[in-house]
N, C-alpha and C positions, 0 to 999 in steps of 0.2 A: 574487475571481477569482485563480487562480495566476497568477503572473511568472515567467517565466522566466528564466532566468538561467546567466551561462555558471559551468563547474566549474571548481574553483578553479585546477584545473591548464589554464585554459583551453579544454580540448580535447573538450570535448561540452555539450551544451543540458541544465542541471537546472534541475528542475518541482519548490520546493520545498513538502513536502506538511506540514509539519510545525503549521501553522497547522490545520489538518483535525485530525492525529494526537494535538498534545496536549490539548486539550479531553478528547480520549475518555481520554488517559490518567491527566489530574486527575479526571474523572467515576469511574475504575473506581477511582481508590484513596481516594475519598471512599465509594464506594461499598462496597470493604472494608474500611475504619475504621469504618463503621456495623453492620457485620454481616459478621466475618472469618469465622464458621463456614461461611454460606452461600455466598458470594463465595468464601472458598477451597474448598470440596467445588464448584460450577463452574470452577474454576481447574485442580482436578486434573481434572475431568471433560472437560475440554476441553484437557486436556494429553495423557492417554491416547488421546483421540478422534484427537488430531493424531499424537500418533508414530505408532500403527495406522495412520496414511492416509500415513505418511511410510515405513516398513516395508512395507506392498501396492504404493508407487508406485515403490518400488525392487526391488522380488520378480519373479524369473523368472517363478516358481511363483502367481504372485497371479492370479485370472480378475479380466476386465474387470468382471464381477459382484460380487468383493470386493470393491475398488478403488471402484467408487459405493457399494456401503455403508459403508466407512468413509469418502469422503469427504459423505456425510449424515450420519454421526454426525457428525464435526466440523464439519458447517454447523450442525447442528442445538445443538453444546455453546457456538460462538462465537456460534450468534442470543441464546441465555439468558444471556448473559453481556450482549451488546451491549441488550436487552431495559430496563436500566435503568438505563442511557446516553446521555441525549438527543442527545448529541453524538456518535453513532452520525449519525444522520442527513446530519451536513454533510461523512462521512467518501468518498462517492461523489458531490459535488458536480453538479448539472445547471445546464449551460450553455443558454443561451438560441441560437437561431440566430446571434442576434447578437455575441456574448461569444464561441461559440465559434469564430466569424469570425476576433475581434480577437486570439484568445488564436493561432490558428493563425497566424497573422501574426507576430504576436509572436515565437514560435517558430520561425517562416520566419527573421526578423531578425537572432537569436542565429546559426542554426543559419548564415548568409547571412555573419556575421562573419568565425565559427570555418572557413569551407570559404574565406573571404577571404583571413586571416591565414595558412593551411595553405598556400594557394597562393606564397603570397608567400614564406615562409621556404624553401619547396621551390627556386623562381626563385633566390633568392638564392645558395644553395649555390656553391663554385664548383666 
């Protein structure tokens, strides 16, 4: 389960994700040391697939009609990519009713601190 945790500058609740993220990122670069010709041709495939959807989501000119096909192409070039990843899976984590109870709480607590300690250096001022 994530912990939450305050940022380092104090002043906001971080959710660190990085226990989820690196797994997939040792999985894809085992994954292109076994076979860099195919992993890299999805890598550019899915690099073009993104700037196209990054280019139509910043375009005057772009209809709401482009704009979902390139961003299906880019779902579509990062699913074949994450495809042979196991560790894709644990990257949208599902919480249980109960877990996600404890984690909102949790996050209440942080968040409960930081609106604490705000208050208080505010008061102090003189």
């Amino acid at each position: 389960m994530m912990r939450p945790q305050l940022s380092a500058d104090g002043s906001a609740v971080r959710l660190p994700l990085a226990e989820h993220v690196d797994p997939l990122l040792d999985e894809l670069a085992l994954a292109y040391a076994q076979d860099p010709d195919t992993v890299g041709r999805l890598l550019t495939a899915h690099a073009a697939s993104f700037v196209a959807l990054d280019v139509a989501m910043c375009s005057e000119d772009a209809t709401d009609y482009g704009r979902a096909v390139r961003a299906a192409q880019a779902d579509a070039t990062r699913e074949a990519l994450l495809d042979d990843c196991p560790a894709a899976v644990t990257l949208d984590p599902l919480l249980a009713p109960d877990d996600a109870i404890t984690l909102a709480g949790r996050i209440t607590q942080v968040a409960a601190h930081i609106r604490h300690r705000t208050a208080q250096n505010r008061n102090a001022r003189p």
